[in-house]
C-alpha positions as CSV (number, residue, x, y, z in Angstrom):
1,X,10.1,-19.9,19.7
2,X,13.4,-18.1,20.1
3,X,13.7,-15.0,21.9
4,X,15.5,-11.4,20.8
5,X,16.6,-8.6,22.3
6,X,16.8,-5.5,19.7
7,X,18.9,-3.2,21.8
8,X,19.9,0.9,21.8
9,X,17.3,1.5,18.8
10,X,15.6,4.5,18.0
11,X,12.0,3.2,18.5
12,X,9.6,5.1,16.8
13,X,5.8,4.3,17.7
14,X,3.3,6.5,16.4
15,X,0.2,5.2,18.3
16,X,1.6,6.2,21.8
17,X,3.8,8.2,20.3
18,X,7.3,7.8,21.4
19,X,10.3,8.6,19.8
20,X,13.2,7.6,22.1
21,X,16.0,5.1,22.5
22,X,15.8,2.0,23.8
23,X,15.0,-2.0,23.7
24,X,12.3,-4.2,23.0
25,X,12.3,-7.5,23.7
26,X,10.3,-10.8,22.2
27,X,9.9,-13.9,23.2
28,X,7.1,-16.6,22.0
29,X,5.9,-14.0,18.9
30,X,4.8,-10.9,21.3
31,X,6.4,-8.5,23.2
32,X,7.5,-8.6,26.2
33,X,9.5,-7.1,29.4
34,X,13.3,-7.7,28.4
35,X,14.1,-8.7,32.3
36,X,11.7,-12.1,30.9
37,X,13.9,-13.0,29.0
38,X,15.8,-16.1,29.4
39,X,18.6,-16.2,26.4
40,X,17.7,-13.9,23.6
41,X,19.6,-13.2,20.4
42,X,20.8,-10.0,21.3
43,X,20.9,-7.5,17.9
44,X,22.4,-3.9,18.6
45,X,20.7,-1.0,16.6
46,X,22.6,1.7,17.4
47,X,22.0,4.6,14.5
48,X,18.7,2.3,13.4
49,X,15.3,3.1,13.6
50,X,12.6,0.5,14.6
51,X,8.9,0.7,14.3
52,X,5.8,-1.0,14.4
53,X,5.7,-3.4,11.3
54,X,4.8,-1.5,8.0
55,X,1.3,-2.5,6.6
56,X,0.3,-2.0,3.1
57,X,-3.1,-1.4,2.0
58,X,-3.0,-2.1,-1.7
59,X,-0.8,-5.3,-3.2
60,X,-1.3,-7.7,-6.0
61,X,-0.2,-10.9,-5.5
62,X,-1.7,-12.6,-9.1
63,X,-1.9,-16.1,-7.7
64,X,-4.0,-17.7,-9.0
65,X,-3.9,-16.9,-12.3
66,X,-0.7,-14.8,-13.1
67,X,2.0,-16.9,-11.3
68,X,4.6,-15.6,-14.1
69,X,4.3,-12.0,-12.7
70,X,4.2,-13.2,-8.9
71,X,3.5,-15.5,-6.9
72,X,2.4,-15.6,-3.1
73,X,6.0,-16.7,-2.0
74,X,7.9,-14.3,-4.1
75,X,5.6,-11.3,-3.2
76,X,5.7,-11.7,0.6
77,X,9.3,-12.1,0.1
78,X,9.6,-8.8,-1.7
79,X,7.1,-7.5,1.2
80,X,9.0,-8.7,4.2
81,X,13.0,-7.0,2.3
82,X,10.3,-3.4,2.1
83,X,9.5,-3.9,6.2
84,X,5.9,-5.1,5.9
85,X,4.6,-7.3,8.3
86,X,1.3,-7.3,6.6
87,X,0.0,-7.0,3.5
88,X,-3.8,-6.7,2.0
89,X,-4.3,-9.0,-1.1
90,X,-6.5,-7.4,-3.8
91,X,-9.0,-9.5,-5.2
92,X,-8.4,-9.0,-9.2
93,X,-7.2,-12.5,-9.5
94,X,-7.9,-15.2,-11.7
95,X,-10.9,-16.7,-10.7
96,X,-11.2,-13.3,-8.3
97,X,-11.7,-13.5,-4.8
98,X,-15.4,-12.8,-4.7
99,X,-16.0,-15.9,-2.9
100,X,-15.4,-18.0,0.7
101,X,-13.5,-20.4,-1.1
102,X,-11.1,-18.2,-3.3
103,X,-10.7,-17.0,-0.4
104,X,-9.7,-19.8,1.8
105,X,-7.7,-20.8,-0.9
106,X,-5.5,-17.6,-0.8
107,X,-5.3,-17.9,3.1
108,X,-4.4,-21.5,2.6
109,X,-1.4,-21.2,0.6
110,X,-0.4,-17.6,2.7
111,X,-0.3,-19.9,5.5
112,X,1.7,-22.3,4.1
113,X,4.4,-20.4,1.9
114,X,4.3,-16.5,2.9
115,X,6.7,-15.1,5.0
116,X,4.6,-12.1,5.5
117,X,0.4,-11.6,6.6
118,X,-1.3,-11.6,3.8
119,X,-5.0,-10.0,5.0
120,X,-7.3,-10.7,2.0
121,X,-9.1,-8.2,0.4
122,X,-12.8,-9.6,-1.1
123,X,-14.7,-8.4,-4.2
124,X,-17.4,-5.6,-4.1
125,X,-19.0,-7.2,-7.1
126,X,-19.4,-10.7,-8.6
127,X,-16.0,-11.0,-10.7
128,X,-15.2,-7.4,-10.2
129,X,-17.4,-6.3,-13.1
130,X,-19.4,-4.0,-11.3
131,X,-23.2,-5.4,-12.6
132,X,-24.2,-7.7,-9.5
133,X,-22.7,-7.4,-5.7
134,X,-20.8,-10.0,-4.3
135,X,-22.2,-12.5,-1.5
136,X,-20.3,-10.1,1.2
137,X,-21.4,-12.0,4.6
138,X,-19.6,-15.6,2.9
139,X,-16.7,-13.2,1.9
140,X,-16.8,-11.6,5.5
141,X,-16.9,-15.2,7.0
142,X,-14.3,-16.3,4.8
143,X,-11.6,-13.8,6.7
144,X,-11.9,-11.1,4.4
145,X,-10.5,-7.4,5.9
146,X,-11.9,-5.3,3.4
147,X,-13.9,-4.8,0.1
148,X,-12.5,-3.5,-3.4
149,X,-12.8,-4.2,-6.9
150,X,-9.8,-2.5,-7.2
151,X,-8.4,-2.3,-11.0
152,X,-12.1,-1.4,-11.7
153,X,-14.5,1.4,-10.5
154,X,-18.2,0.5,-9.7
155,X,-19.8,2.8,-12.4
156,X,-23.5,1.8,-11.0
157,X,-24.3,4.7,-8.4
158,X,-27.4,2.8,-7.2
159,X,-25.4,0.1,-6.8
160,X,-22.1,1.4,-5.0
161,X,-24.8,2.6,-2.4
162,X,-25.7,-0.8,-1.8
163,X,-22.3,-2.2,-1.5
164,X,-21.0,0.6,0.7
165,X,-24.6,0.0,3.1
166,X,-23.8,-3.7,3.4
167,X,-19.9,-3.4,4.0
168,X,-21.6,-1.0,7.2
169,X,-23.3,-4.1,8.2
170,X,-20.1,-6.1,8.1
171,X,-18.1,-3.7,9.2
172,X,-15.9,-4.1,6.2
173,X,-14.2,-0.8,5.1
174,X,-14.3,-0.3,1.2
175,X,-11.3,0.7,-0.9
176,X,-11.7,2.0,-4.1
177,X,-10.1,2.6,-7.5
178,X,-11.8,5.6,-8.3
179,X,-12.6,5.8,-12.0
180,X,-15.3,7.2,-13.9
181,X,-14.4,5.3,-17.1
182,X,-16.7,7.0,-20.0
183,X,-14.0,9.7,-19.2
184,X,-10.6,7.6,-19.2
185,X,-11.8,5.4,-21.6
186,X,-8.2,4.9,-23.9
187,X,-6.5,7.0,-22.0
188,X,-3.2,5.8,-21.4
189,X,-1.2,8.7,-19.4
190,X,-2.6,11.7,-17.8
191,X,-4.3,13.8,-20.0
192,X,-2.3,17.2,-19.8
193,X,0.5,19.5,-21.6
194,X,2.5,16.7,-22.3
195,X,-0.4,13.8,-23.6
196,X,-0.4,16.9,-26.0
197,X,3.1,17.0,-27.2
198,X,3.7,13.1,-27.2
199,X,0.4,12.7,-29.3
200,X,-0.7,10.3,-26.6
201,X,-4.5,9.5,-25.2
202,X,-5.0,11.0,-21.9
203,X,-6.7,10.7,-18.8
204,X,-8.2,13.3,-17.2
205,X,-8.4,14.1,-13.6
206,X,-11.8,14.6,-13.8
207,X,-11.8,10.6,-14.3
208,X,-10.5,10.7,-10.6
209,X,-12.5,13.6,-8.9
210,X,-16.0,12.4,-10.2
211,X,-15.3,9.2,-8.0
212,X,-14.1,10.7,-5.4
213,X,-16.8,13.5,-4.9
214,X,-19.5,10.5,-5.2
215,X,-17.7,7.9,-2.8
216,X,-17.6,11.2,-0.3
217,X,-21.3,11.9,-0.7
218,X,-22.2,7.7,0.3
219,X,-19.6,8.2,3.4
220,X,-21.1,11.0,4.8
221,X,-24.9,9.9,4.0
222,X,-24.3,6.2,5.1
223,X,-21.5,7.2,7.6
224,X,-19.4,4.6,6.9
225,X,-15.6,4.0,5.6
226,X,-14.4,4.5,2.3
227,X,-11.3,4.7,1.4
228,X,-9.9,6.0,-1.9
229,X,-6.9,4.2,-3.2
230,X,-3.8,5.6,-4.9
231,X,-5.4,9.5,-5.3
232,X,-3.6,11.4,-7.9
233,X,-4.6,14.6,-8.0
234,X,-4.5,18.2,-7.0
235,X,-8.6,18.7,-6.6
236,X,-8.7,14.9,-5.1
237,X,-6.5,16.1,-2.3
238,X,-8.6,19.1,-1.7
239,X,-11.9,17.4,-1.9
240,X,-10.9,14.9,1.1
241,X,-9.2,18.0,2.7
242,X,-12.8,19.3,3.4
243,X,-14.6,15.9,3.7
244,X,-12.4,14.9,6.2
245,X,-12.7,18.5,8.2
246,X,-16.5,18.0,8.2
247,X,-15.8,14.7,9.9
248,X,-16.6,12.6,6.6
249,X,-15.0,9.5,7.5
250,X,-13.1,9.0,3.9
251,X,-9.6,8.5,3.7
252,X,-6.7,8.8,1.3
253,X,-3.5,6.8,-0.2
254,X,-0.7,8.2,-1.9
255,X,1.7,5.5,-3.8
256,X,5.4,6.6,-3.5
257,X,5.7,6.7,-7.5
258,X,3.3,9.5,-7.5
259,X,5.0,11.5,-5.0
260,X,8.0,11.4,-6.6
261,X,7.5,11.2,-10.2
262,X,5.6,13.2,-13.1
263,X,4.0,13.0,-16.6
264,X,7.3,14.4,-18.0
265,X,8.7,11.2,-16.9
266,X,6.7,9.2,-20.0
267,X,8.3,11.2,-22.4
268,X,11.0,8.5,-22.6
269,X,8.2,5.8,-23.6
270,X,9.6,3.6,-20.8
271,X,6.6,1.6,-20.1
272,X,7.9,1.5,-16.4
273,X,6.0,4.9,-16.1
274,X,2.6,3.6,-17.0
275,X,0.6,2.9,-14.3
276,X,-3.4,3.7,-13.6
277,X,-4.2,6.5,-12.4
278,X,-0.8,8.1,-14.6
279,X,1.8,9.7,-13.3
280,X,0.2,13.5,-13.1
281,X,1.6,17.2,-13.0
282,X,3.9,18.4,-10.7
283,X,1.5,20.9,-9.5
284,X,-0.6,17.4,-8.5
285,X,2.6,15.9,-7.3
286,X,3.3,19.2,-5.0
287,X,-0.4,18.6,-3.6
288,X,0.0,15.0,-2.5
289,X,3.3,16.0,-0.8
290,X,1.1,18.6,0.8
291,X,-1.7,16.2,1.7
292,X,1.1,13.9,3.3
293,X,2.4,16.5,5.3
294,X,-1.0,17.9,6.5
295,X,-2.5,14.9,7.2
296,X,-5.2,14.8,4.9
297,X,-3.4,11.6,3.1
298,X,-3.2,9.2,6.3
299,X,-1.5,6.2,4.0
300,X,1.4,5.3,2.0
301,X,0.4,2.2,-0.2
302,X,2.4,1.0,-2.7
303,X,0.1,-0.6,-5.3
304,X,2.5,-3.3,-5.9
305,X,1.7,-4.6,-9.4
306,X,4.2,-7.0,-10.8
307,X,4.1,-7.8,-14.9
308,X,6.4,-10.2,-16.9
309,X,9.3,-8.0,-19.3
310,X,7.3,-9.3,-22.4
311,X,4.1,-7.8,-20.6
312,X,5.8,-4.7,-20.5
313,X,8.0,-4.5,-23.5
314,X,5.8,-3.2,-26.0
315,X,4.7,0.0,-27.5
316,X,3.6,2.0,-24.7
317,X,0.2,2.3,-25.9
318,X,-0.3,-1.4,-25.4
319,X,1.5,-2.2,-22.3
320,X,-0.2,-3.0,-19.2
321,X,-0.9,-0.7,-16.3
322,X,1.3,-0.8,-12.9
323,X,4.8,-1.3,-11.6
324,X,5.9,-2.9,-8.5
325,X,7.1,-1.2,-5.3
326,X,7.0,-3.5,-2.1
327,X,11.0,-3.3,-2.0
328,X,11.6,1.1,-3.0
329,X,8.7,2.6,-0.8
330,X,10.8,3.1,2.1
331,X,14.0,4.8,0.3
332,X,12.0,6.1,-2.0
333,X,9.5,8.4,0.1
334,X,12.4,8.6,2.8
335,X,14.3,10.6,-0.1
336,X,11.8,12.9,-1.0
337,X,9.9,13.7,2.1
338,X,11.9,13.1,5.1
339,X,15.8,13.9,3.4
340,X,14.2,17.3,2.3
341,X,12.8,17.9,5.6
342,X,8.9,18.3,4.6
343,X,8.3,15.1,6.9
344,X,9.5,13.9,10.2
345,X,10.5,10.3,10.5
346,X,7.4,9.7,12.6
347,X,5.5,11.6,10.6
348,X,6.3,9.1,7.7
349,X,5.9,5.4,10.0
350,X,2.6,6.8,10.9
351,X,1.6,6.8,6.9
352,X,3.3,3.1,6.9
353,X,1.6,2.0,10.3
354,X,-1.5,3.6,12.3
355,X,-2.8,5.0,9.2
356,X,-3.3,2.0,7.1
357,X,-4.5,0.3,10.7
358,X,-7.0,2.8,11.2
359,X,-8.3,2.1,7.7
360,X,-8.6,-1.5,8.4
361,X,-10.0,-0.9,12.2
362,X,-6.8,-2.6,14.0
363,X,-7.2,-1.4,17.2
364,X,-3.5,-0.4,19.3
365,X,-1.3,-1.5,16.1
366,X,1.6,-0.2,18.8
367,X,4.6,-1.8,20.2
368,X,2.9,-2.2,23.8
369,X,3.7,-5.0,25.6
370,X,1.5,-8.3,24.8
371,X,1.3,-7.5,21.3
372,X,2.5,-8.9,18.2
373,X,5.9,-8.9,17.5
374,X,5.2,-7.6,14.0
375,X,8.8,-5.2,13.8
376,X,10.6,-2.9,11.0
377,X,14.2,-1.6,11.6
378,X,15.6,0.6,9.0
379,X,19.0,2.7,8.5
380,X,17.9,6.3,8.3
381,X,21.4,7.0,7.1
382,X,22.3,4.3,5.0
383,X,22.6,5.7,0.7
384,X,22.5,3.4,-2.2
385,X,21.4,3.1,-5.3
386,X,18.5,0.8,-6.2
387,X,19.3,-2.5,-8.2
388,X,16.3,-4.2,-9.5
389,X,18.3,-7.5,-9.6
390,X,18.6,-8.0,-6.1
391,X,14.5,-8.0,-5.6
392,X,12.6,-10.5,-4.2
393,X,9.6,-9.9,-6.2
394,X,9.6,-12.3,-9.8
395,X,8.4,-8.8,-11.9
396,X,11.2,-6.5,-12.7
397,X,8.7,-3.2,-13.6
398,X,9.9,-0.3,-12.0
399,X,10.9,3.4,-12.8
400,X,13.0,3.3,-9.6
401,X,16.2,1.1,-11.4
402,X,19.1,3.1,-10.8
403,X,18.0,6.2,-8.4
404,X,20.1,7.5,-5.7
405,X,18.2,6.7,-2.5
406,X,18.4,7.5,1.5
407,X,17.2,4.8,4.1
408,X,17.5,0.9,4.1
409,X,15.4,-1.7,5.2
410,X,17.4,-3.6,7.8
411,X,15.6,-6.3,9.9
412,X,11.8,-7.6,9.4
413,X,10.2,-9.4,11.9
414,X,6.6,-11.2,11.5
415,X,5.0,-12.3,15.1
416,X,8.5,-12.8,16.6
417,X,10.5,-14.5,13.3
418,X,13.0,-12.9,11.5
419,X,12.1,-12.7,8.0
420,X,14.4,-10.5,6.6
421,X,17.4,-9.2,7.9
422,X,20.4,-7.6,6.0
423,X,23.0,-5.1,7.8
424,X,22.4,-5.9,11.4
């Protein structure tokens, strides 16, 4: 394997936390001690910054079943030009991945046409319907990281108890779309002042915080992970705010679309804004920003959920739920925490990097020497505006088309390859 020398970059690793300049080297896909190097590419990143890989937590691939929206290829692609080295695969697929052989089909064709890890995410339930629980040891033995039925809440308290006892035993952390659906049942954007004024069905927090206060109450009696995906809310921040203090061993994701946009936003009808949960307040947006900055909100994910331009263009009421956002997260939460100063620049890798490793139990996910050369560089400096056309990803459905950003993914580099490299 070829060797590379990234030189005079600002190397930011949270887990042993340093934040200095110098050079890492790789050579056979780890890294290694630069004077064992032989002939390495040599790549100067003066001005850059460079990382541990970026992980996310919560992607849809839809293959199988929705190749039209994405495919494994194309969403890896649009993975590895965000800087993630690794990516968890939610199991809403078509058939869903609540068995050892979707599974090994998924890992089969990652392994064959990704250009990023793809981690697979199993089922909590047969089919993600919530009625019956999944056959979690075959899932487990399958290569599965985690559990979720993510797109659907189990509703059955009984059996979320279960499920959350038998991850314990397989030391599987769960992730969950939390979603008390009697609640947002028709709801399509967050019930509020402006559901009100657009005469539009909304979903109430409540919908959220219900979830939430339940998944905390099985953490803390079954002491085991749980992880609540893409919270939206001012009351869901402050609920894991004291979980977390008590030593409830919950965590939290924010997505970068709800730290940076509102419910105002939908008053365009641009389905590009409709995404489950909805865009919420700004007194729920200033809360996540505060739950980032605290640390009660250990993860950036992006939810990453591609849809054809026919899905989306129709009335809003009938489009699908979700937009993409493998290829903005970086510039986009580097605009609106780190640019305004609420964040440091470690502060925000560590949401990208140790936080969604702790979640998934990857022990020293750090730059020390032996490890995977799994590598992000970005341009801290670099503005632009963001051009849908030039993504990776197949699905075109984002609110981010035309925003001013800070910060530019510049080099990608999966166990020693360079998947992605623009600028340097």
């Amino acid at each position: 394997m070829s060797e590379l020398l990234l030189k005079n970059a600002r190397i930011v690793d949270p887990a042993r936390n340093i934040d200095e300049i110098g050079d890492i080297a790789v050579a056979d896909g780890v890294i290694v001690e630069a004077a064992s190097l032989k002939s390495p590419e040599v790549i100067d990143l003066t001005g850059k910054v460079l990382s541990p890989g970026f992980i996310d937590v919560h992607v849809h691939l839809r293959q199988p079943g929705n190749t039209t929206a994405e495919t494994i290829a194309s969403g890896t692609a649009a993975a590895a030009a965000g800087g993630f080295t690794s990516i968890v695969a939610m199991p809403n697929t078509n058939p869903s991945a609540d068995t050892a052989g979707a599974i090994e089909y998924l890992r089969r064709i990652a392994d064959e046409q990704g250009m990023v890890k793809v981690l697979p995410c199993g089922n909590m339930t047969k089919g993600g319907k919530g009625e019956e629980m999944a056959g979690i040891g075959s899932l487990k033995n399958a290569g599965v990281v985690a559990l979720s039925d993510d797109g659907k809440c189990i509703q059955d308290h009984g059996l979320m108890r279960h499920v959350v006892e038998y991850a314990k035993s397989f030391n599987l952390p769960i992730l969950d779309h939390c979603e008390e659906t009697t609640l947002a049942s028709g709801g399509v954007m967050n019930e509020g002042k402006w559901s009100v004024l657009l005469g539009m069905n909304g979903i109430p927090g409540a919908s959220e915080e219900l979830i939430i206060a339940r998944n905390i109450i099985f953490a803390r009696q079954i002491n085991w992970k749980i992880h609540m995906q893409h919270v939206s809310t001012k009351d869901s921040v402050d609920m894991l705010r004291r979980a977390r203090a008590k030593g409830v061993p919950v965590t939290g994701e924010a997505t970068p679309h709800h730290l940076s946009l509102t419910d105002e936003c939908v008053k365009k009808f641009d389905t590009n804004y409709k995404m489950n949960p909805p865009l919420r307040s700004e007194e729920d947006r200033q809360a996540l920003i505060q739950g980032i900055a605290d640390g009660t909100i250990t993860v950036i994910a992006t939810d990453h959920a591609p849809h054809t331009q026919t899905a989306k263009l129709v009335e809003f009421d009938h489009a699908p739920f979700g937009i993409i956002g493998l290829e903005t997260a970086l510039p986009v939460c580097f605009t609106q925490l780190v640019v305004p100063g609420i964040i440091t620049i470690p502060q925000l890798i560590s949401k990208f990097t140790t936080g969604p490793a702790d979640v998934l139990g990857l022990e020293n996910y750090s730059l020390s020497i032996g490890n995977p050369a799994d590598i992000t560089v970005f341009d801290p400096e670099a503005k632009y505006t963001v051009d849908k056309n030039t993504f990776r990803s197949k699905a075109r459905n984002t609110p981010f088309d035309g925003m001013k950003v800070q910060g530019r993914i510049n080099l990608t580099v999966v166990d020693g390859k360079i998947v992605f490299r623009e600028g340097c």
